[in-house]
N, C-alpha and C positions, 0 to 999 in steps of 0.2 A: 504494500500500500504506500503509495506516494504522495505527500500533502502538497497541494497546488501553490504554487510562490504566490497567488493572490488573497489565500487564507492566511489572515495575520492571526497563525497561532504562536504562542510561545518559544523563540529562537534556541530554545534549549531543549525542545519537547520535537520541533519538525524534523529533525534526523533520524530519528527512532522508530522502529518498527513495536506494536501493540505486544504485548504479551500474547503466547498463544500454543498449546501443545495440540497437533496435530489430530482434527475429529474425523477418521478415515472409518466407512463402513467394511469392513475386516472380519472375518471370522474369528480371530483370536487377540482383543486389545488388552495390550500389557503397557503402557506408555503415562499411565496418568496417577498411576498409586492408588483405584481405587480397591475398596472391596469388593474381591470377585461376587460375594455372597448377598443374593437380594434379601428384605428382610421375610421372616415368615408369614405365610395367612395369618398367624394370630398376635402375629405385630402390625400387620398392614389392617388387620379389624381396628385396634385401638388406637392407630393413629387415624383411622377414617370416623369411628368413634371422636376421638376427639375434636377434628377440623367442625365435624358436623356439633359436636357443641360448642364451636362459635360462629358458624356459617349465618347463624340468625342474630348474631352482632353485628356484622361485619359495616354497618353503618355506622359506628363509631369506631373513635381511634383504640388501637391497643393502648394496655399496658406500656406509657411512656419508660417507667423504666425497668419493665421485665424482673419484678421484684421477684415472682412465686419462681420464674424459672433459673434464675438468678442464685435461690434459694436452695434447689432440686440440684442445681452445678454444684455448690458447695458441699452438700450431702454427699455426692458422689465424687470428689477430688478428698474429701478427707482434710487430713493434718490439721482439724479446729477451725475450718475457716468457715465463716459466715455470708450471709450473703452480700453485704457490707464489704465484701474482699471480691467477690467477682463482679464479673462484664463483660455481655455479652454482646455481639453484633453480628452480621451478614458476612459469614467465612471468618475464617485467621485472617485474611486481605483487608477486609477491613478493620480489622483491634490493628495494625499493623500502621494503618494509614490513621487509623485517629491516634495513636500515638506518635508516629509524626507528625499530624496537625498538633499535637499538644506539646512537645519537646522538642520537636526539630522546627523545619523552614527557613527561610532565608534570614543566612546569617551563620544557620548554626549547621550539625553536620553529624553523620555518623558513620560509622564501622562495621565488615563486617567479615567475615574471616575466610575465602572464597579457595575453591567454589564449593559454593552455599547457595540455599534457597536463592533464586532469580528477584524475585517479587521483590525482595528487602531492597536494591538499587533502583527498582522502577518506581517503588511506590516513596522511595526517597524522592526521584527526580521528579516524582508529579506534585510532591510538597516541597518543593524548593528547596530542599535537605541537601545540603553536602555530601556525597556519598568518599568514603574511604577505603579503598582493597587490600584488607588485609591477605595476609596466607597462610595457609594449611601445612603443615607437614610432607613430607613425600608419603605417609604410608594416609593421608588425611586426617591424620589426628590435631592436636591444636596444644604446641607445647606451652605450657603457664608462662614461664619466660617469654616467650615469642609473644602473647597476646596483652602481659602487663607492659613492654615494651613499646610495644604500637601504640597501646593507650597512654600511654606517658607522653608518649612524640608526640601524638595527635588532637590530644587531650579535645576526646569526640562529646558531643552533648548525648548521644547514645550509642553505645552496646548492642549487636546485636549476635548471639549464640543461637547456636542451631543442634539441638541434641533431641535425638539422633537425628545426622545433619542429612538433609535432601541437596544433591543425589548422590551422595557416599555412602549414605546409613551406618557413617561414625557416631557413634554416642560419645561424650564429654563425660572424662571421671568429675566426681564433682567436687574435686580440688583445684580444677582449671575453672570452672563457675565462681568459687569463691575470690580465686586470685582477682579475676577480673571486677568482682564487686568490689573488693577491696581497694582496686587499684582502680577504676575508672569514676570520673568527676561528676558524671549526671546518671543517666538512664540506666539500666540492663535488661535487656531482652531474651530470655530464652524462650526461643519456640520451641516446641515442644511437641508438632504435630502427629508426631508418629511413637509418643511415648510406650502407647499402649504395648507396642510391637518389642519394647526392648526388653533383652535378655536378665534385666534389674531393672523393674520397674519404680523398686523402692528407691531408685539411686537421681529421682525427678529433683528438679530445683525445687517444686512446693517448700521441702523442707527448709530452706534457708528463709524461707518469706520474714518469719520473726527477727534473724537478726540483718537484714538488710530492706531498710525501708522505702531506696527503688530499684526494685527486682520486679518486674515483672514474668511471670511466668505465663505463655499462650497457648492453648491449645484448640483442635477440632473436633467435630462429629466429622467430619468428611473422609474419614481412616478406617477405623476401627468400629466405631459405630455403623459403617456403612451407611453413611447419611450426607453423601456428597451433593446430594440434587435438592437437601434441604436449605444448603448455604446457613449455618450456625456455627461461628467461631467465639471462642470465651477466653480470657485472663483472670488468674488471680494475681491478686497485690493491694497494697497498702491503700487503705477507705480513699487515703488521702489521693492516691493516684486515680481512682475513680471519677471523683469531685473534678477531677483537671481535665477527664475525658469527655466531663458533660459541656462542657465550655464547644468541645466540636463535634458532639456526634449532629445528628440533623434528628428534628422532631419524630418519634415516634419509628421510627428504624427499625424497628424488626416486628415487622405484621402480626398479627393477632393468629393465624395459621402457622408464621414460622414455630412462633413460641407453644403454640399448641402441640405439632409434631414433635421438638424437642423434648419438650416434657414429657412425651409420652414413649419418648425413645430413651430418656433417662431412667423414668420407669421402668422399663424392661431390661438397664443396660447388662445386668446377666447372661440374659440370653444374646444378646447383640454381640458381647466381646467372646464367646463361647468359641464363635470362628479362629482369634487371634490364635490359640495354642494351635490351630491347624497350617496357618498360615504361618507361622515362626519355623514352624515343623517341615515344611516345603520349603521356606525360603532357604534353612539352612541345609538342607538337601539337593537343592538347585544350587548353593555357593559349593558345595564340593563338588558336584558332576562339573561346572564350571572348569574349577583347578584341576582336575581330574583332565580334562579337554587341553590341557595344557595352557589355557589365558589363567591371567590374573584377575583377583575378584579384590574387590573392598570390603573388609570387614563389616558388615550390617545388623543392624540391631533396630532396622525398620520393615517394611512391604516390601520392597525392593533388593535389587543387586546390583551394582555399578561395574561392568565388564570389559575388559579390553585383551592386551592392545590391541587397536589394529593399524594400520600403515592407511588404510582410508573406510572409515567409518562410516561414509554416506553408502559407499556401498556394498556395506554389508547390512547395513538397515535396509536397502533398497531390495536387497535376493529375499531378507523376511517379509519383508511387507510384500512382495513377489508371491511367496510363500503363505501370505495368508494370516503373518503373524507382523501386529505393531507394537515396534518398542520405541522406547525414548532415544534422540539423539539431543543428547545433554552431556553437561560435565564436562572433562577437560580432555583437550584434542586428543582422537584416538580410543574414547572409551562409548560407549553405549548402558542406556539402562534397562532396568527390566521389572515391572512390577510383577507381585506374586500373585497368580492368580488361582483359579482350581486345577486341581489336578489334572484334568484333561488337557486345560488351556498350558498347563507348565510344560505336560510331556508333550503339546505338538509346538511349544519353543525350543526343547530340546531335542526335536526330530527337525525342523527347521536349519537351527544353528549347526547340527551336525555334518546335512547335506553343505551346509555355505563351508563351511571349516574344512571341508575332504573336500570339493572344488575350488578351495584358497582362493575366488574366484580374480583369478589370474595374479593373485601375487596381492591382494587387497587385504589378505589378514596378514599382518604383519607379525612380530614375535612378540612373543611375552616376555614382562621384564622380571616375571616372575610370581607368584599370590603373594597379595598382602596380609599378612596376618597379622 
């Protein structure tokens, strides 16, 4: 998409191409990080159940500030937090972008430790935020030194961490979260979208929230809950950080249905995360046949696998999507991703990638530098 030199949009926004991962109709999509798993008839009763008890409001506004579901988050994140500590909005993208309308914008600036989630540079540059590129380790990890460092130089108005980080699926020990709250001047950001999926789940920033007053810790239903098409993202953190997000959310932001399905997906979240031991189970089953193939894999503790090398990567995404199978072309030169999906859909990625790998299609897989572990 090219923006016509007679639209006077923003001279720092008309070079850039829109956010976008690939909507291809495919027999096998792996490329987005969703949950393969739809929910059941007697979760799709009670979330039809509930829209339908408020389908006969829907002439007034919701719930301004989604207290009951607000409420029902906190219940289910644990560690003592009240609903006074969360906040809720339309995706993790958006808690992302009203916290840089509240902390960031022109003037100020933030960090973030790549390659990491995409969004956190875009939704800086559509808030005027200074974006900073930090970097990762060779094996993806984020040494404490390397990231108090950065912050020291840069002295950023926000932090942002990624554990377990998209599209590496490194998780952060949570001695490198600390270092950086301790060492950074304003905000901290952990996303957290893909917590559910990691290997310690108890090892979450939540727990630091008491002795670090701006920590923000972020998470989704669009994972693990399997509720990507509901658009629900949430934060916890300090009452105080809340109060600052009201200054920019926009009146009345999360429809009276969203917050309905939510809550009725929070309800259930038992049976909803039931999938995750299956998918952790596959995933880490799909990173050894990976190594096993001879590529290198990145350590994951999310949905996904981040794969490489290859010497050219478009095509060897091009023989799967050939093949009938979409993966991600993300991450850093030479590597591909892969969400987990069901069994069927993983064994015809790895019938796919095997055909491509035994036709080297013409010298396009390049060598492995080896697994990451």
């Amino acid at each position: 998409m090219t923006i016509p030199g007679w639209l006077p949009v923003r001279p720092d926004l008309a070079a850039h191409a829109p956010y976008g991962a690939p909507q291809l109709d495919v027999p096998v999509r792996l490329n987005t990080n969703e949950n393969p798993y739809p929910p059941s008839p007697r979760l799709v009763r009670a979330i039809t159940d509930a829209v339908n008890g408020v389908a006969a409001t829907l002439n007034r506004y919701p719930d301004r500030e989604a207290f009951a579901l607000r409420a029902d988050l906190a219940g289910y994140l644990g560690h003592g937090l009240g609903p006074e500590q969360v906040w809720a909005a339309n995706g993790s993208n958006e808690i992302i972008q009203q916290l840089l309308q509240a902390f960031g914008g022109p003037g100020r600036t933030a960090i973030g430790f790549e390659p990491s989630y995409s969004m956190h540079p875009i939704i800086a540059r559509a808030t005027g935020t200074g974006w900073i590129s930090g970097s990762r380790d060779t094996d993806f990890g984020l040494d404490p030194g390397r990231a108090v460092t950065a912050i020291r130089e840069h002295q950023p108005d926000v932090v942002f961490l990624t554990s377990p980080n998209n599209p590496t699926g490194t998780a952060l020990p949570p001695g490198v979260i600390e270092a950086v709250c301790q060492a950074a001047p304003g905000m901290v950001v952990v996303d957290e979208a893909y917590a559910e999926f990691a290997r310690d789940p108890a090892a979450t920033a939540l727990r630091l929230l008491p002795r670090y007053r701006r920590l923000v810790v972020a998470r989704t239903m669009s994972k693990a809950f399997a509720l990507a098409g509901a658009r629900l993202g949430y934060l916890a953190a300090d009452p105080a950080v809340i109060s600052a997000l009201l200054l920019v959310r926009l009146p009345y932001h999360l429809s009276a249905v969203t917050q309905a399905v939510a809550r009725a997906a929070v309800a259930h979240a038992e049976e909803l995360l039931a999938t995750v031991a299956a998918i952790r189970c596959e995933r880490d089953s799909l990173v050894a046949w990976l190594r096993g193939q001879g590529l290198a894999v990145a350590d994951s503790d999310a949905n996904f696998a981040l794969f490489g090398e290859f010497a050219d990567r478009h095509a060897v995404w091009q023989a799967l999507l050939t093949a009938g199978v979409l993966v991600r072309e993300t991450g850093p030169p030479g590597w591909l991703r892969v969400s987990i999906g069901t069994p069927e859909e993983v064994a015809a990625f790895r019938s796919a990638l095997a055909r491509v790998l035994a036709a080297d299609l013409a010298g396009a897989a390049g060598p492995a530098t080896g697994s990451l572990r």
